[in-house]
Every structure is written in C-alpha cells, then in structure tokens.
C-alpha beads as a LAMMPS data file, in Angstrom:
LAMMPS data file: protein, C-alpha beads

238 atoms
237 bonds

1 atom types
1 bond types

-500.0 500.0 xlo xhi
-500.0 500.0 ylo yhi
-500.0 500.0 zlo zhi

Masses

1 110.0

Atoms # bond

1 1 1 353.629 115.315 199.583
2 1 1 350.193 112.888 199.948
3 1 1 346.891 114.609 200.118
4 1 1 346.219 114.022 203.746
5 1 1 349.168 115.833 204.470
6 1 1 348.268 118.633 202.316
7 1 1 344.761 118.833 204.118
8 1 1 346.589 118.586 207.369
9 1 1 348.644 121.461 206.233
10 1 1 345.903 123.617 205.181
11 1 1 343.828 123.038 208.482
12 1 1 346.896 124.780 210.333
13 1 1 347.031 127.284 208.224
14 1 1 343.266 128.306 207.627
15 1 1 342.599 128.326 211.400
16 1 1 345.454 131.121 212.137
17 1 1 343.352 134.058 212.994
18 1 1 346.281 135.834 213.806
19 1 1 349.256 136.447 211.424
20 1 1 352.131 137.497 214.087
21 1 1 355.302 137.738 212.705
22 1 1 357.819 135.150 214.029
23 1 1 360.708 136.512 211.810
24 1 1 361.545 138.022 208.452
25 1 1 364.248 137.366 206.644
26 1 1 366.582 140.064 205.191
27 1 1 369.476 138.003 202.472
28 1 1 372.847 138.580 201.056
29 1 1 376.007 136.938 200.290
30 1 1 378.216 138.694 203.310
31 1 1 377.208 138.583 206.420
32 1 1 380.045 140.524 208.586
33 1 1 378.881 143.379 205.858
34 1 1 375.177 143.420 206.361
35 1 1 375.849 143.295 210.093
36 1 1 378.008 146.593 209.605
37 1 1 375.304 148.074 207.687
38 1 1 372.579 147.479 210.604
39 1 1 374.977 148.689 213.449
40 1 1 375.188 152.058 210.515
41 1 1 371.216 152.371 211.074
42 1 1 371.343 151.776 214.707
43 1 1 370.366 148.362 214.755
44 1 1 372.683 146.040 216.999
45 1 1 372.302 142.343 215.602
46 1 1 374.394 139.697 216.944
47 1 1 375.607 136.346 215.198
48 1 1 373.323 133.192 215.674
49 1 1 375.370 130.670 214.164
50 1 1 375.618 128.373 211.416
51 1 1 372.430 126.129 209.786
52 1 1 372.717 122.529 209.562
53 1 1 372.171 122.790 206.113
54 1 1 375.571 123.557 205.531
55 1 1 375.295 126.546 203.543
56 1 1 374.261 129.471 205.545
57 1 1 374.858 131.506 208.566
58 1 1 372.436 134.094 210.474
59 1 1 372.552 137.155 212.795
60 1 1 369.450 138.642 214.490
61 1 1 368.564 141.726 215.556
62 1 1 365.750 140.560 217.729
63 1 1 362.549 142.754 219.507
64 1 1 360.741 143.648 222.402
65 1 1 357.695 141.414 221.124
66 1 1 359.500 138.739 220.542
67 1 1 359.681 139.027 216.569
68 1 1 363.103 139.013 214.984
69 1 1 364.509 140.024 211.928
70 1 1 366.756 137.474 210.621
71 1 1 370.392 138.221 208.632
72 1 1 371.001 135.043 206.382
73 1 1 374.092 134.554 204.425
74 1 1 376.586 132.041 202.723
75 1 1 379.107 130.724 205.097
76 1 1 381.707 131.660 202.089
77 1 1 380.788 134.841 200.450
78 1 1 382.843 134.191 197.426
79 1 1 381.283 130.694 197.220
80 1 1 377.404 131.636 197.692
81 1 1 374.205 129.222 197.865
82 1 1 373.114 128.324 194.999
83 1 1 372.094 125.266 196.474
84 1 1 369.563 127.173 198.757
85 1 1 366.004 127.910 198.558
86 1 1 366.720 131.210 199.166
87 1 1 370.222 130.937 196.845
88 1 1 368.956 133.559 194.528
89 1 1 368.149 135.728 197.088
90 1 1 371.637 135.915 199.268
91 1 1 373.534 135.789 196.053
92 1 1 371.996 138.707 194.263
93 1 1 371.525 140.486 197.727
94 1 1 368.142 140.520 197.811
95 1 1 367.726 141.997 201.341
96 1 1 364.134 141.305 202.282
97 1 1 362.752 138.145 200.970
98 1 1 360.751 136.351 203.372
99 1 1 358.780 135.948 206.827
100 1 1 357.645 133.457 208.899
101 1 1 354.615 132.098 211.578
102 1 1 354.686 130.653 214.388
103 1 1 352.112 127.480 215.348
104 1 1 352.128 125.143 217.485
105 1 1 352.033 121.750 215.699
106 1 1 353.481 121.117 212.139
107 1 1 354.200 118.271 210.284
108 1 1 356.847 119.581 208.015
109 1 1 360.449 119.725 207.702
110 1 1 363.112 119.650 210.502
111 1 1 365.876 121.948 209.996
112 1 1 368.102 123.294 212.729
113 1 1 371.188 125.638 213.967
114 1 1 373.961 125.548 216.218
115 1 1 374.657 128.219 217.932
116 1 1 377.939 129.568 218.610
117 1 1 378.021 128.810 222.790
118 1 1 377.210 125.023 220.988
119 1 1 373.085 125.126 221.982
120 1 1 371.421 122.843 219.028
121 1 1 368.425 124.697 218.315
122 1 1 365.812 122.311 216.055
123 1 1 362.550 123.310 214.906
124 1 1 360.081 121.856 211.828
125 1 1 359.123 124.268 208.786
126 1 1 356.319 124.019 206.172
127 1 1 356.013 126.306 203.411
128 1 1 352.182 127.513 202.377
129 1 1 351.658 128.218 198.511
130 1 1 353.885 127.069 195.652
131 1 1 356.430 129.570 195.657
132 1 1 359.476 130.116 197.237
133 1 1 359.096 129.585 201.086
134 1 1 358.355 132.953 202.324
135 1 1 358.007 134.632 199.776
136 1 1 354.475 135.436 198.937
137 1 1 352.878 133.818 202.097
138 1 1 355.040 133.318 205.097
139 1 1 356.280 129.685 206.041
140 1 1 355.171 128.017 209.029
141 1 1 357.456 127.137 212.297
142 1 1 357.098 124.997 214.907
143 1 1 359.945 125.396 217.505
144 1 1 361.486 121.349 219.179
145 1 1 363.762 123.200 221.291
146 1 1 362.985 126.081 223.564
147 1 1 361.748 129.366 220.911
148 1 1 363.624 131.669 223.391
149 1 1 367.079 130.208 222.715
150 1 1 366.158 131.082 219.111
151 1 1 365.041 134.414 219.053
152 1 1 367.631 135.639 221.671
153 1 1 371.125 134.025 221.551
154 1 1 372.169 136.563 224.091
155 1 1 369.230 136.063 226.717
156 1 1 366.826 139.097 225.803
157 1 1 366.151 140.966 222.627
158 1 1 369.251 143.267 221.170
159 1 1 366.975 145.949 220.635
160 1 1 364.355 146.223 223.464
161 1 1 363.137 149.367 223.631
162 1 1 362.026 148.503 219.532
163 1 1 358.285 146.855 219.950
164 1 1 359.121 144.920 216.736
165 1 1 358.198 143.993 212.778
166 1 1 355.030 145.973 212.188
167 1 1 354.551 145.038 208.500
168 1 1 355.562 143.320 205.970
169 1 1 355.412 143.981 202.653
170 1 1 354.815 142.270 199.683
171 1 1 355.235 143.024 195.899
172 1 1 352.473 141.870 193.886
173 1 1 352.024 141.750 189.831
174 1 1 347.763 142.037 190.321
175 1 1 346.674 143.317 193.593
176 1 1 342.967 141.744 193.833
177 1 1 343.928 138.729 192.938
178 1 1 346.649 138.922 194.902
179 1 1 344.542 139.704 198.113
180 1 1 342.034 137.098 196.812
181 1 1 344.714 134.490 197.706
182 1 1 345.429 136.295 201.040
183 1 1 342.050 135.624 202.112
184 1 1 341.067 132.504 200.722
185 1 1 343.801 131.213 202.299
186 1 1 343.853 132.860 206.173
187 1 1 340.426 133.535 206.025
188 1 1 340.710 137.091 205.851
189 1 1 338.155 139.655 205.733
190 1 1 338.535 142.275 202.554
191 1 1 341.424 144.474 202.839
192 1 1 341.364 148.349 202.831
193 1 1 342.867 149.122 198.912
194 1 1 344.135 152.239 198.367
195 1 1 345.972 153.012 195.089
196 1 1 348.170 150.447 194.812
197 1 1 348.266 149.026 198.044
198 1 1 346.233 146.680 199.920
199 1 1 346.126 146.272 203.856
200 1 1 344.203 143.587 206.052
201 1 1 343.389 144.988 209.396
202 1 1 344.898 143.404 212.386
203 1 1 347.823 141.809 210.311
204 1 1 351.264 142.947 208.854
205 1 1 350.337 142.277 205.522
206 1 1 350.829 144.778 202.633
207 1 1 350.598 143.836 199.561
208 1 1 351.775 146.240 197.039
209 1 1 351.398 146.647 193.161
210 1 1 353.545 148.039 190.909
211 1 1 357.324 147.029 191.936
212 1 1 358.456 146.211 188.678
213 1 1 361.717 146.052 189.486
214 1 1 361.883 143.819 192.210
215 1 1 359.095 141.724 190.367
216 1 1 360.868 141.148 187.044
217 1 1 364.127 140.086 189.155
218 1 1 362.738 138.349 191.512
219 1 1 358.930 137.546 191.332
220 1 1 356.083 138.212 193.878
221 1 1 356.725 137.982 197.162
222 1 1 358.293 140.598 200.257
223 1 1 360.139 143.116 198.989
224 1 1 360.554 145.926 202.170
225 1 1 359.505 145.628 206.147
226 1 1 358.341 148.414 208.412
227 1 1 359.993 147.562 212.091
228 1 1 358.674 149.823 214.882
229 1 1 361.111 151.456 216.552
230 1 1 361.500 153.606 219.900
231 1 1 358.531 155.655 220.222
232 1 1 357.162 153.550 217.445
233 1 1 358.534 155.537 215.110
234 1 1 358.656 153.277 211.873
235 1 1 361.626 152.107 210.182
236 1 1 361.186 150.893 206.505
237 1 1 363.539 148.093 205.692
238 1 1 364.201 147.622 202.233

Bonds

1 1 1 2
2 1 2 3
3 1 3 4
4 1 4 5
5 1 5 6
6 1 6 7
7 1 7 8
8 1 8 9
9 1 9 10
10 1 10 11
11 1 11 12
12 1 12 13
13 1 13 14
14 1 14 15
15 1 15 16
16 1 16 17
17 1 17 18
18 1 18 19
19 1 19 20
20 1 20 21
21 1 21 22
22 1 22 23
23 1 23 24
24 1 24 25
25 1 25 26
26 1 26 27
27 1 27 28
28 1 28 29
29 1 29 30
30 1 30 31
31 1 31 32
32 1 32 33
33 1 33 34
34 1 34 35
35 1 35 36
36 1 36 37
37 1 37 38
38 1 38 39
39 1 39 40
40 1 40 41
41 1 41 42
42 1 42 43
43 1 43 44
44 1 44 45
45 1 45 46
46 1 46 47
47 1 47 48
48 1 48 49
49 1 49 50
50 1 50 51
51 1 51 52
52 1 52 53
53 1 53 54
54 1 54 55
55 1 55 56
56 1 56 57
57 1 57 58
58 1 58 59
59 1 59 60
60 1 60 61
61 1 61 62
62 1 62 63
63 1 63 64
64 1 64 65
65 1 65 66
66 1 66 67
67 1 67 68
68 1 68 69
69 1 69 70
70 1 70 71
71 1 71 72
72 1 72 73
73 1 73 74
74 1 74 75
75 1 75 76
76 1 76 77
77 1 77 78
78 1 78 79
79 1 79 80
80 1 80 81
81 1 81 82
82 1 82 83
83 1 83 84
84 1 84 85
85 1 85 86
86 1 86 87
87 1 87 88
88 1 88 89
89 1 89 90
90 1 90 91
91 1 91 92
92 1 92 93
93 1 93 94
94 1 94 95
95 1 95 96
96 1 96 97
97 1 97 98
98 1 98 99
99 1 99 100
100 1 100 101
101 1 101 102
102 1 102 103
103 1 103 104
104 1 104 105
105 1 105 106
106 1 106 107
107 1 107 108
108 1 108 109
109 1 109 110
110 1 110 111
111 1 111 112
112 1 112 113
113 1 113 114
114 1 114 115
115 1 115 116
116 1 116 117
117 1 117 118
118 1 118 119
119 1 119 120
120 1 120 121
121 1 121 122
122 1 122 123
123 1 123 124
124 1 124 125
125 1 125 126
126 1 126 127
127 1 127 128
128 1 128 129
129 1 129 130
130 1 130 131
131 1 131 132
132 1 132 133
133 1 133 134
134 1 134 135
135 1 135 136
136 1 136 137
137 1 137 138
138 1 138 139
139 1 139 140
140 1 140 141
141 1 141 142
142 1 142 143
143 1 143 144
144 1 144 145
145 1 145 146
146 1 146 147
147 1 147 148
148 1 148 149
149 1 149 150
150 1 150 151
151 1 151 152
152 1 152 153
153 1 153 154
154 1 154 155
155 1 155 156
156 1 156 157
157 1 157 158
158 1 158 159
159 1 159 160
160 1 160 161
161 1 161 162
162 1 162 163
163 1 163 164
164 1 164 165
165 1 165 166
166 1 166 167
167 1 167 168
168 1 168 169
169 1 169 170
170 1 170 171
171 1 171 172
172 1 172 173
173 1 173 174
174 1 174 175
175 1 175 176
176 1 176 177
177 1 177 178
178 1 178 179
179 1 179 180
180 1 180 181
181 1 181 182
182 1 182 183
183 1 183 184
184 1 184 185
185 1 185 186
186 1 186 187
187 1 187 188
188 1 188 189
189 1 189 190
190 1 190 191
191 1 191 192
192 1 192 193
193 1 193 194
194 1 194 195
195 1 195 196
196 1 196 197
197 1 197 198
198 1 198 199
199 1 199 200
200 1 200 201
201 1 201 202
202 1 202 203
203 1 203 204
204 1 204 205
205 1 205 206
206 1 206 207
207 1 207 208
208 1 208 209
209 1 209 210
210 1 210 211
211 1 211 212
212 1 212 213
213 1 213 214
214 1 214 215
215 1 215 216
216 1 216 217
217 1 217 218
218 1 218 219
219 1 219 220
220 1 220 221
221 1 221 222
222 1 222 223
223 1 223 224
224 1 224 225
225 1 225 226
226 1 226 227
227 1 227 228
228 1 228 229
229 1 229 230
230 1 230 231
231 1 231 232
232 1 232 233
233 1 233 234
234 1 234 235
235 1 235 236
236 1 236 237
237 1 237 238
C-alpha cells in the first residue's frame, strides 16, 4: 500500500466522530450448528449466502437499528479456512472476533456475496491498524450495492423488536496503552477506566484487561458483544 493511500485511509478514519456498529462478526467452523445454537438463545438468524472468496458462508441475525451480527463459517466444516483472514478464528471456533464501520467512501478492497435468491451484493473493505481486520479496531465498509439487501436478506431485520449491538468488547494485554491507540486514532476523548475496563462515552467500545485466555490463544482484539435486546435488556455474546 503507497503512502498517499495510507493518508487517504487515515483521513476516513480520523474524521469518524461516530463509531456505529455496522456488524460484528461471531466465527466457527459449522454454520448449520451455530445457527442452532442462536435459535437455543432466542435469536432467529437466517442464511445470507456464500462469499466470493470461496471459502466462507454467513447467516445474520440482523436489528432494529440496522446493525447485524454476522455468523461466518467454512463452506466445508471438515475442510475449514485456513486460507482466511479470519481462518484461525472459524477453525478454532472463536465466536466473537471482529466488527465493522460503515463510511461512505473507501478506497480499499472489493469483496462480495451472493445471496441465496441470486442478489450479488459487492461492497469495498479496508482494515485500520496492523492486525487482523477487526480485531482490535473495526474494519471499514463501504457498501456498491444497496446496504439494505445486506443487512436484511429477508426484507427487515429478524429480530426487530432487539434495538441492536450495544458494545463491543475488546481484550487488551495493557489497557492505557491500549486506549491510547483508541484515541489517537478516532480522536477520542479519555475513556472512563474502571478496574480493568475502559469505556469511551458515546461509542461501543470496551476495552478490557486481563483475558488471558483468549489473549494467549488468540491475541488482542474482540473477545464478547453486549446486543440489546427487548426492553433493552442486554445480552452478552461471548
């Protein structure tokens, strides 16, 4: 990547005031099973179709605000995706392991999926940082096709009486510099810390120290999600 797209990159991303979460991303290898596991909670998804990538497939379970959490798995379970960004993720069923943002003009990647009543759905991604996309920051996502026919196959959100993802958080190895990087790079303003978490008002973001589990596996980055359900009564995803 040249510097003047870097710069470019960093313009979009240091003038988002507001974090909204476009998706997160929950992995594993099966995707029939994790579907079955949702419907167990309560939460109806239904199947989005297969990437253009070749490797993976999705479901959604998508909200009243728009937001959507994603189900991404290998189109053969017994095969995997190790080829994937996300390989290590869906193969060691991860569950949560990413999130996105939405903006409206990217020059990144184009990436796409058809969906099963054959729509194409297109759209250009650009990860932020230099780890996994997702992970630690969200990716960025600028729909080419119509966001709707993304975020609801179906033609409205499978849960609508849920307003949607209401955080998302993040496992961290040092939690000031953590939320150092966190502001430097959305121009945030200092984050309430207390014990071992961090949260910046007006966004999703928790960042959270002391997951040493999920941090020697897997590194920094999202690790659980809080989706607000009926009522707003929270659901932790993890």
């Amino acid at each position: 990547m040249n510097r003047k797209l870097l710069l470019l990159l960093f313009a979009v991303v240091a003038s988002a005031a507001d974090l909204k979460v476009d998706h997160v991303t929950f992995a594993g290898r099966d995707l029939k099973q994790m579907q079955a596991q949702f419907a167990a909670l309560g939460i109806r998804t239904e199947y989005g179709g297969k990437h253009t990538n070749g490797l993976t497939q999705m479901a959604l379970a998508s909200f009243a605000d728009g937001s959507y959490l994603e189900l991404i798995a290998a189109i053969d379970p017994k095969v995997g995706a190790p080829g994937h960004y996300w390989g290590k993720f869906i193969d060691d069923n991860a569950g949560p392991c990413a999130w996105a943002i939405r903006v409206d003009k990217l020059e990144g990647k184009e990436s796409g999926r058809n969906r099963p009543d054959g729509v194409q759905l297109k759209w250009r991604s650009a990860n932020v940082g230099t780890e996994v996309q997702g992970t630690f920051f969200p990716f960025m996502i600028q729909d080419l096709t119509d966001r709707a026919l993304r975020a609801f196959p179906g033609g409205k959100p499978t849960m609508p009486a849920w307003p949607g993802v209401a955080e998302v958080r993040i496992a961290v190895r040092n939690l000031k510099q953590a939320a150092d990087r966190y502001r430097s790079q959305f121009k945030l303003q200092a984050p309430q810390i207390i014990g071992n978490t961090a949260r910046f008002q007006g966004t999703p973001v928790v960042l959270v120290a002391g997951e040493t589990e999920r941090l020697s596996k897997f590194g920094e980055g999202v690790f659980a999600f809080v989706i607000a359900g009926e009522g707003g009564k929270p659901h932790l995803i993890h």
